[in-house]
VORO-158561 format. One line per 2 residues: for each residue x, y, z of C-alpha. Coordinates in Angstrom, 2 decimals. Layout:
N
X/Y/Z  ...
//
This chain:
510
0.53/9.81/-54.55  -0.12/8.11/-57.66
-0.90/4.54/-57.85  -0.67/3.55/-61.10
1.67/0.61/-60.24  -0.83/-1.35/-58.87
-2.94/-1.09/-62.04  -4.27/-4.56/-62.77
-3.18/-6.66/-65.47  -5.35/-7.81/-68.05
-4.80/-11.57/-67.55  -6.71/-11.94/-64.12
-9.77/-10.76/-65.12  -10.28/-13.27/-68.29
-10.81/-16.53/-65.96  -13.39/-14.84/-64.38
-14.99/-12.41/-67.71  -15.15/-16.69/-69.19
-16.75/-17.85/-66.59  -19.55/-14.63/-65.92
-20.25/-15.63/-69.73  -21.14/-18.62/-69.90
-22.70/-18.59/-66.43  -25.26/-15.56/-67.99
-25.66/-17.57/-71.48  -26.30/-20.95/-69.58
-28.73/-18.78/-67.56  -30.53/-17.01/-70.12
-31.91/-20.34/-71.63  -32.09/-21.95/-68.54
-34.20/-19.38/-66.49  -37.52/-19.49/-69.24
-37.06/-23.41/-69.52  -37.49/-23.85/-65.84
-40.21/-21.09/-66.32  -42.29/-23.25/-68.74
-41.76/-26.46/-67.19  -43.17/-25.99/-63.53
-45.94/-23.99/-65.26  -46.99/-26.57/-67.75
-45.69/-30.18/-65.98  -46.16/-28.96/-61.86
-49.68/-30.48/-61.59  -49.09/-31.33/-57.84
-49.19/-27.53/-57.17  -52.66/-26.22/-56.65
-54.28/-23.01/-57.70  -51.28/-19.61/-57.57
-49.25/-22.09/-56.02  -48.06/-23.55/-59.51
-47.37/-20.14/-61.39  -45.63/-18.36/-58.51
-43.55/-21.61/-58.51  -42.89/-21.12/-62.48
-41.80/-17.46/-61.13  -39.60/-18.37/-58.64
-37.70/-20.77/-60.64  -36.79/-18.55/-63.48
-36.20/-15.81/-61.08  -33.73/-17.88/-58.83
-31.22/-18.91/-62.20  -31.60/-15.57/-63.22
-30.85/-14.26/-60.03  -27.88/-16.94/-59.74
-26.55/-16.86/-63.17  -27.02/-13.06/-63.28
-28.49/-13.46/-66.97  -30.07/-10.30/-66.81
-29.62/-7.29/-64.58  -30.87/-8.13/-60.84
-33.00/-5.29/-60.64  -34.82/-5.99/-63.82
-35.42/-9.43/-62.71  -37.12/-8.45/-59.81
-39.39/-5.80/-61.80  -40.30/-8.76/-64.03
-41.20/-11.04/-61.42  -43.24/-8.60/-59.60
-45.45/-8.01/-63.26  -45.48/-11.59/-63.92
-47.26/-11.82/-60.50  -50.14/-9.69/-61.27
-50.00/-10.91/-64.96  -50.39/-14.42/-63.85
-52.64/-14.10/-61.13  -50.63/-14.85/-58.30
-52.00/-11.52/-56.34  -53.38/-8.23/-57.17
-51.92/-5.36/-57.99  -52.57/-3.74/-54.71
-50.96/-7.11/-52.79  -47.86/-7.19/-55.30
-46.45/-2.93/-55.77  -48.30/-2.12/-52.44
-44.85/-4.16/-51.02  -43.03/-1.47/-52.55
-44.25/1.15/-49.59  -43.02/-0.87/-46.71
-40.98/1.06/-43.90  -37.86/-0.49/-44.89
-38.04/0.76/-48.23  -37.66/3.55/-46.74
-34.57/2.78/-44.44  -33.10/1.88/-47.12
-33.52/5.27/-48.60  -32.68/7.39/-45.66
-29.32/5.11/-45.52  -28.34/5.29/-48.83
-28.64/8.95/-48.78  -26.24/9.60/-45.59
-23.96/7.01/-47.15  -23.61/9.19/-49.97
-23.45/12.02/-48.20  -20.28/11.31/-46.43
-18.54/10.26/-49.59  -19.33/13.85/-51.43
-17.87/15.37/-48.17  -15.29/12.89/-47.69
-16.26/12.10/-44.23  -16.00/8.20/-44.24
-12.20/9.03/-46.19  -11.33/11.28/-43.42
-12.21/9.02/-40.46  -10.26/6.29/-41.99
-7.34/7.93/-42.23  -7.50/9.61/-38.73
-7.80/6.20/-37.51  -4.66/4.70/-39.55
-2.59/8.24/-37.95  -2.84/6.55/-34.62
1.03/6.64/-34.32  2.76/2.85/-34.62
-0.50/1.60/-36.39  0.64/1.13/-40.61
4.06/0.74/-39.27  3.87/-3.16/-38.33
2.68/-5.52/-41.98  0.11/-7.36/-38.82
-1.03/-3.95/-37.76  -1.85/-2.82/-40.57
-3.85/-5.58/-41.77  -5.67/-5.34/-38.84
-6.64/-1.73/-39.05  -7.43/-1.60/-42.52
-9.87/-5.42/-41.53  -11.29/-3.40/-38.67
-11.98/-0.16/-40.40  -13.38/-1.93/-43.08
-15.73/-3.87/-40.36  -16.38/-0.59/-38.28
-17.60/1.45/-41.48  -19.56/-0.88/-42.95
-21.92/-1.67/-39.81  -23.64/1.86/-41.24
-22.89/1.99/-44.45  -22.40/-0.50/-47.56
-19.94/-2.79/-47.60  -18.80/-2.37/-51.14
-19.11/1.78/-50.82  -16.64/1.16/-47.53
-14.11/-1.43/-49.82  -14.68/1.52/-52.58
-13.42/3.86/-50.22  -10.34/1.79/-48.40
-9.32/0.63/-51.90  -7.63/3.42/-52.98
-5.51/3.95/-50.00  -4.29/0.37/-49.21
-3.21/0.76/-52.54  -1.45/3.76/-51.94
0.03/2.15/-48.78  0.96/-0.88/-51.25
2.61/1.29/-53.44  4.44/3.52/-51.17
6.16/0.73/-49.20  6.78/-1.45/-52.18
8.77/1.42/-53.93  11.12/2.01/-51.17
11.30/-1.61/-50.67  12.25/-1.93/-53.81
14.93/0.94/-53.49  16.54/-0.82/-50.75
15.98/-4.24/-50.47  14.91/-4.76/-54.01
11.89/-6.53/-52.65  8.90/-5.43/-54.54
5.60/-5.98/-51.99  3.31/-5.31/-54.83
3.07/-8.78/-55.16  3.50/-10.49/-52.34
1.76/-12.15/-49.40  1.58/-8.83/-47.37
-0.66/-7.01/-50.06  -2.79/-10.31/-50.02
-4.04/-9.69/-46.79  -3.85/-6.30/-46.59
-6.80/-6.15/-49.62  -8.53/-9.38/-48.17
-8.48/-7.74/-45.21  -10.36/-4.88/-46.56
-12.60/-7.08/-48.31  -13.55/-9.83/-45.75
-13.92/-7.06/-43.02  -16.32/-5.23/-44.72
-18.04/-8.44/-44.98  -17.63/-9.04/-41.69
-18.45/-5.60/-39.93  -21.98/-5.05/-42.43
-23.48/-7.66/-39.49  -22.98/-5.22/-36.99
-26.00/-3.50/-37.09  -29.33/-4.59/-39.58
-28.56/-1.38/-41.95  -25.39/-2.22/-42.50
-26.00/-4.50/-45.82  -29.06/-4.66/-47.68
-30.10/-7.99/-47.71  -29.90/-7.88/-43.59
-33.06/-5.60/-44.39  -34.71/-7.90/-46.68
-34.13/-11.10/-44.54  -34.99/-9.05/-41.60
-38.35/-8.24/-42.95  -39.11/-11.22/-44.16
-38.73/-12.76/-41.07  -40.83/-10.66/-39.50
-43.77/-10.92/-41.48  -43.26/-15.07/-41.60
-43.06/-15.61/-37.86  -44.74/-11.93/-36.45
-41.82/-11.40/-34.24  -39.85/-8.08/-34.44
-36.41/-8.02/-34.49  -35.38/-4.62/-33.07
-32.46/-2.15/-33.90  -30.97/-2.96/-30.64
-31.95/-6.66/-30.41  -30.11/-7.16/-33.84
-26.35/-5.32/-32.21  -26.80/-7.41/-29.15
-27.14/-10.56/-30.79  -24.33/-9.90/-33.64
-21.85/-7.75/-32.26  -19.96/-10.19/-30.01
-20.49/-12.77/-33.09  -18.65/-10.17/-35.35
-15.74/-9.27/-32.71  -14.96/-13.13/-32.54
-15.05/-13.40/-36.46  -12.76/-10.63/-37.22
-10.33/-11.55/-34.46  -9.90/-15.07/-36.26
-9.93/-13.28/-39.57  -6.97/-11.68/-38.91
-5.47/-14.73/-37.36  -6.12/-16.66/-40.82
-5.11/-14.08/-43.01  -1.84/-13.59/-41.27
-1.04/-17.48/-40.93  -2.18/-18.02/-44.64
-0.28/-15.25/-46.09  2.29/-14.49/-43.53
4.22/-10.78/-44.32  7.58/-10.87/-46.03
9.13/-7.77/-44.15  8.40/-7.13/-40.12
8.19/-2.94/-40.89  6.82/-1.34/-43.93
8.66/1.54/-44.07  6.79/4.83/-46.11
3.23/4.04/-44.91  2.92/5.96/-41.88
4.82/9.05/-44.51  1.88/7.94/-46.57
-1.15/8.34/-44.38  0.28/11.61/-42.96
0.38/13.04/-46.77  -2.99/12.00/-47.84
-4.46/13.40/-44.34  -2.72/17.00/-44.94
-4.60/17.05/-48.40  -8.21/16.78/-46.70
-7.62/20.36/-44.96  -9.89/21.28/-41.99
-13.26/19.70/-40.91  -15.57/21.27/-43.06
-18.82/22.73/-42.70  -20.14/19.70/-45.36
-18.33/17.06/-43.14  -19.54/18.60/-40.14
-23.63/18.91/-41.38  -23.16/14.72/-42.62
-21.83/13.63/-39.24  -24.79/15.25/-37.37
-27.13/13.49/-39.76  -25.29/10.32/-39.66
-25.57/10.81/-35.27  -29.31/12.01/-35.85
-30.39/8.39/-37.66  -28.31/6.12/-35.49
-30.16/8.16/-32.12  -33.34/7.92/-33.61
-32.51/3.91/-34.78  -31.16/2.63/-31.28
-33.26/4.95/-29.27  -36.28/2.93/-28.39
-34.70/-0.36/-27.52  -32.72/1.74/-25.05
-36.43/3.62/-23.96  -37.66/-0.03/-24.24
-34.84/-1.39/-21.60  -35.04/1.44/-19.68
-38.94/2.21/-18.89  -40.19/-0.91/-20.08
-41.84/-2.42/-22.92  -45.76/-0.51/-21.54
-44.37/2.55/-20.95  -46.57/5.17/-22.51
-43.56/7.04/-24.35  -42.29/3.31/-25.15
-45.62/2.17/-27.03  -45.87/5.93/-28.85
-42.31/5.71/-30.01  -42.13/2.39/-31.04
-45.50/2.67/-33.51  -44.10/6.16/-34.83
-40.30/6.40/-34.35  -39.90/3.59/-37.23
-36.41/3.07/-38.14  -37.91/4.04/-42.45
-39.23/7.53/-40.20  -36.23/7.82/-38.26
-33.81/7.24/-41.83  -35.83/9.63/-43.60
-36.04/12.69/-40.57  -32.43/12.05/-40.66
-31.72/12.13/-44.33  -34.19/15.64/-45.13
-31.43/17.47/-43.02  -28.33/16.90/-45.36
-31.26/18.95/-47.51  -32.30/21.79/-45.31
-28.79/22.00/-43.26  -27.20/24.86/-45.10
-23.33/24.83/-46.23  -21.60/28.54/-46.13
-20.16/30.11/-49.04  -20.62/32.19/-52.18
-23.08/29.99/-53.30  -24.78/28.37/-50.18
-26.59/25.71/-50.70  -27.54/22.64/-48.88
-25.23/19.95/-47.61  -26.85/17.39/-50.34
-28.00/18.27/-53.31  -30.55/16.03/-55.11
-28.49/15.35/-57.82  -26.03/13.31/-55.57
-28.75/11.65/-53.59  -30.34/10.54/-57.00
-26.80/8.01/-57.78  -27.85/6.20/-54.19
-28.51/1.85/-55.10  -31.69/2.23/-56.59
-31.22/-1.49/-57.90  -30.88/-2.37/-54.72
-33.94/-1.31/-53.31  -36.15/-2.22/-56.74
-34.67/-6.00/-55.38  -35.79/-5.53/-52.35
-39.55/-4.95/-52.95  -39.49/-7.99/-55.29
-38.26/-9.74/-52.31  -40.98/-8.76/-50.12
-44.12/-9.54/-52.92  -42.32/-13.36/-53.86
-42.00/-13.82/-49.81  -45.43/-12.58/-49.29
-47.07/-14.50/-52.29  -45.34/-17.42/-51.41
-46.88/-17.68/-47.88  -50.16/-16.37/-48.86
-50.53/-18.97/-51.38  -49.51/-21.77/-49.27
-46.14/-22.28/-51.75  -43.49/-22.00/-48.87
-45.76/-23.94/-46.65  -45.61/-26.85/-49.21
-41.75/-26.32/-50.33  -40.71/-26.85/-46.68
-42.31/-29.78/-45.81  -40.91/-31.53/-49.16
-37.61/-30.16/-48.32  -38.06/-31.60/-44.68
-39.13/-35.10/-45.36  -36.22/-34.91/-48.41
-33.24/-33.95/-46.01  -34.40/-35.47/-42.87
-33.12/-32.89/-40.48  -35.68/-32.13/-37.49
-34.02/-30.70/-34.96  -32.98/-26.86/-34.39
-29.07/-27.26/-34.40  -29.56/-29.14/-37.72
-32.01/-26.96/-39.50  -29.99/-23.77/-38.81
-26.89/-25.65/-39.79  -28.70/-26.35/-42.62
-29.88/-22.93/-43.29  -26.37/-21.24/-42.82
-24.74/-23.33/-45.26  -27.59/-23.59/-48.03
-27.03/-19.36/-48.19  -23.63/-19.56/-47.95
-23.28/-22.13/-50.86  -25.92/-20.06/-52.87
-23.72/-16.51/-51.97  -20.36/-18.00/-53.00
-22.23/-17.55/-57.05  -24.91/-14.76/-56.84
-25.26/-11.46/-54.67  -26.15/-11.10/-50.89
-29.45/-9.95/-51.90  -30.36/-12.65/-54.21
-29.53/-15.89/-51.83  -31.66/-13.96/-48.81
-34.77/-13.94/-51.52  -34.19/-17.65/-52.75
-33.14/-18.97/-49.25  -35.28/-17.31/-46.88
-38.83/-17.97/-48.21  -37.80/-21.90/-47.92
-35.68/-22.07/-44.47  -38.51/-20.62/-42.83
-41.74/-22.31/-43.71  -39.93/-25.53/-43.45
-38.35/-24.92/-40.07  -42.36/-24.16/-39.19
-43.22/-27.65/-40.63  -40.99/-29.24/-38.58
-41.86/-27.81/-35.73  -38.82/-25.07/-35.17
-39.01/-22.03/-34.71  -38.06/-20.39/-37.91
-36.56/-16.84/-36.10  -32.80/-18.51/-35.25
-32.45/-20.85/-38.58  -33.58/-17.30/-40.63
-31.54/-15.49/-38.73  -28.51/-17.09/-39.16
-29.23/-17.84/-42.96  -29.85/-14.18/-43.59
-26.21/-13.47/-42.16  -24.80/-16.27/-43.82
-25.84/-14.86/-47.28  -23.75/-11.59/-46.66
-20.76/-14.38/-46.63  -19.13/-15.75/-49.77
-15.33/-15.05/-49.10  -14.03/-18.07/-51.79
-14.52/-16.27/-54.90  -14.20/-12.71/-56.79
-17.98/-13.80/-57.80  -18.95/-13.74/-54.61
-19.18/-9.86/-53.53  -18.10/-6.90/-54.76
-15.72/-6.44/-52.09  -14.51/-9.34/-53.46
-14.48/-8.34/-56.81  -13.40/-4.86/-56.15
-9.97/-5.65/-54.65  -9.22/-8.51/-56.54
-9.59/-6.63/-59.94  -6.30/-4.79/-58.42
-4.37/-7.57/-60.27  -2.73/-8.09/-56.95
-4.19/-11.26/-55.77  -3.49/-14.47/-57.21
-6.78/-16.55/-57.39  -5.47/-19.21/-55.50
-4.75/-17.24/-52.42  -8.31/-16.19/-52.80
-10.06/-19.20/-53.03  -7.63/-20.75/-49.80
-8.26/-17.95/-47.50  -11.89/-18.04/-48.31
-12.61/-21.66/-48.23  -10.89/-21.42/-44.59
-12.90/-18.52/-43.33  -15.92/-19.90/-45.07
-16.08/-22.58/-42.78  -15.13/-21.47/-39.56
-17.37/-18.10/-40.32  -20.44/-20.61/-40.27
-19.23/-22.30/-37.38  -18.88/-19.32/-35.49
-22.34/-18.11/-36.88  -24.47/-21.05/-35.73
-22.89/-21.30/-32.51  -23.14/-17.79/-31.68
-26.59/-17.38/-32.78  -27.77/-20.53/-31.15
-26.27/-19.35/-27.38  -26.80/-15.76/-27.48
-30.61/-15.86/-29.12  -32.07/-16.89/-26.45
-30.00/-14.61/-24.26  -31.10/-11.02/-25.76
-34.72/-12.69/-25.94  -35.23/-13.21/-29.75
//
């Protein structure tokens, strides 16, 4: 079904194109400013200390104000490292070869893998089929929230809105237009569509905690974690602590949405009619589909495996030790990956399941960010710069207990995610949460790990993600609605977040 009525309108967007402007100009001369003036005035800072500082200010407006691509930012941080003798060359691109590099790879590849098939498209609407579901406004926000959240623990959260998009629209669209037919109600517009797409939006959000690969910056503030405090945070450790922490935030999701933007109608009549059309066009399973599902099983086996081992035969278990230094999660996303390439799909022409001219349009960005993450977090402990940032930020703010430094932590990234990307705020917050929850005596693990989920938040703006930006560039959501139903969930998200971290922590043993 065509949905061209939900086409966006021009007007939206020009608020926000103003705003991204001036936000990148303002930046732009900012960012080498900053740059200059910690390099030439910071005479407090000894030795690297004082350049990687110059670095990390004009990297964090550029990051923020988005001046210049993030990826390029990154690359020119990582060559003003070596250039200004913060660390060698071996120190700064050797980051570039850590295991999670790698993950991120592997993960990116199956991700794209099941959108050239269409898997992720076909177990969405085989979920939506379920008979009664789209037939209810409430149940149908719900389902679209919680197949949003269910995708996007394994796969990115703006490739899973990318994906949903298209058919809440076509829900929108078909229900509107024999709404409009009868009633002469037109739902295009209307509270119902607003949480149906924020729905979408805010559960991808949401469901990306699920599991550490199911947003990028989980990896980055994951690793960086790990190398600040030496404690592993394992595939398994990471679902135990978040999952009941994401169950509780999408239940009062949908309990917000639904009060804040309470459905016109109590049916939507033509969405079931809908679903059942678009799920007759996808055919039968195909060989493609099939191939991309046993890779997808393959990575998330060889991922969760040895926690399970681990729980099972304990932690000195011969098998335990050998798969835990081999079986890496970067191994076990690239074993999985190679067989979209070697699994063969039937036909005149048979080929492989990927070719490498799909896997080449995976994030690579993304993962350019990431290993610029790594060196500045590295560098900045080396050095002694993080050690010397926290306790400045300690004796500033006061705060010395745990509750308050996690507190702290959470809403720091969340302010900083509500104006630059996910991965950005982990790679500005992160490398000063953590040596200053060390200089105060706390351990940094629970106040990193909560501001490393925080920075996937940012529900108040289209800014904020591109979830965010995806569905509200349908023209369908007023701003206003927006920035009310985010502000709400902002706040009791971090609520939720702290609490849940703090009691369940020490539960699972992290």
């Amino acid at each position: 079904m065509e949905t061209t009525t939900a086409t966006k309108p021009e007007t939206p967007h020009v608020p926000q194109e103003r705003f991204d402007q001036l936000r990148g100009r303002v930046g732009m001369f900012l960012g080498p400013l900053a740059f200059a003036a910690v390099l030439l005035f910071a005479d407090g800072l000894p030795g690297a200390q004082r350049p990687l500082a110059a670095i990390f200010a004009l990297v964090m407006i550029w990051w923020i104000s988005e001046a210049v691509p993030l990826a390029v930012t990154a690359l020119l941080a990582v060559s003003l490292c070596v250039l200004l003798g913060v660390g060698n060359e071996d120190t700064v691109f050797g980051a570039f070869a850590n295991d999670t590099i790698f993950t991120f790879l592997g993960g990116f590849v199956i991700a794209r893998a099941m959108t050239v098939h269409g898997l992720d498209r076909r177990i969405a609407l085989r979920m939506l089929a379920v008979r009664g579901v789209v037939r209810s406004p409430a149940r149908t926000v719900i389902a679209f929230g919680g197949l949003a959240a269910t995708i996007s623990a394994f796969i990115s959260n703006t490739a899973t809105v990318a994906m949903l998009f298209p058919i809440a629209l076509g829900v929108i669209a078909s229900v509107s237009s024999i709404s409009t037919a009868g009633t002469g109600r037109d739902l295009r517009r209307s509270r119902t569509s607003v949480a149906l797409l924020l729905a979408v939006a805010y559960g991808a959000s949401i469901g990306g905690l699920f599991t550490p690969v199911g947003a990028p910056h989980q990896l980055i503030g994951r690793q960086l974690i790990e190398k600040q405090t030496g404690e592993t945070v394992g595939f398994l450790d990471w679902v135990l602590l978040f999952a009941p922490i994401v169950i509780v935030m999408f239940a009062v999701l949908s309990v917000v949405l639904l009060m804040l933007n309470r459905p016109e109608v109590s049916e939507l009549e033509g969405a079931e009619q809908y679903v059942a059309e678009e799920r007759s066009k996808l055919g039968a399973f195909s060989p493609g589909e099939r191939n991309t599902l046993i890779a997808f099983a393959v990575a998330v086996l060889l991922w969760a495996g040895p926690g399970v081992l681990q729980a099972v035969l304990g932690e000195h278990h011969p098998l335990v030790e050998w798969v835990l230094e081999h079986v890496t999660e970067g191994v076990a996303a690239i074993l999985a990956a190679t067989l979209l390439f070697l699994l063969p799909v039937p036909g005149a022409k048979s080929k492989a399941t990927l070719e490498w001219s799909d896997a080449a349009k995976i994030d690579w960005g993304t993962i350019l960010l990431f290993g610029a993450g790594i060196v500045l977090g590295t560098l900045s402990s080396e050095t002694g710069l993080a050690q010397t940032l926290g306790d400045g930020l300690s004796e500033l703010i006061g705060v010395s207990s745990l509750t308050s430094v996690t507190i702290l932590a959470a809403v720091t990234a969340l302010v900083i995610s509500e104006t630059t990307s996910n991965t950005a705020s982990v790679g500005i917050v992160l490398p000063i949460v953590l040596p200053m929850a060390q200089s105060l005596g706390v351990d940094p693990l629970i106040p990193g790990l909560v501001a490393t989920a925080a920075s996937g938040y940012g529900f108040m703006l289209p800014v904020s993600t591109p979830p965010n930006a995806i569905v509200y560039g349908s023209g369908l959501i007023p701003i206003t609605r927006m920035v009310r139903s985010g502000i709400v969930f902002d706040v009791l998200g971090v609520a939720i977040l702290v609490t849940g971290v703090l009691t369940l922590a020490p539960m699972v043993g992290l």
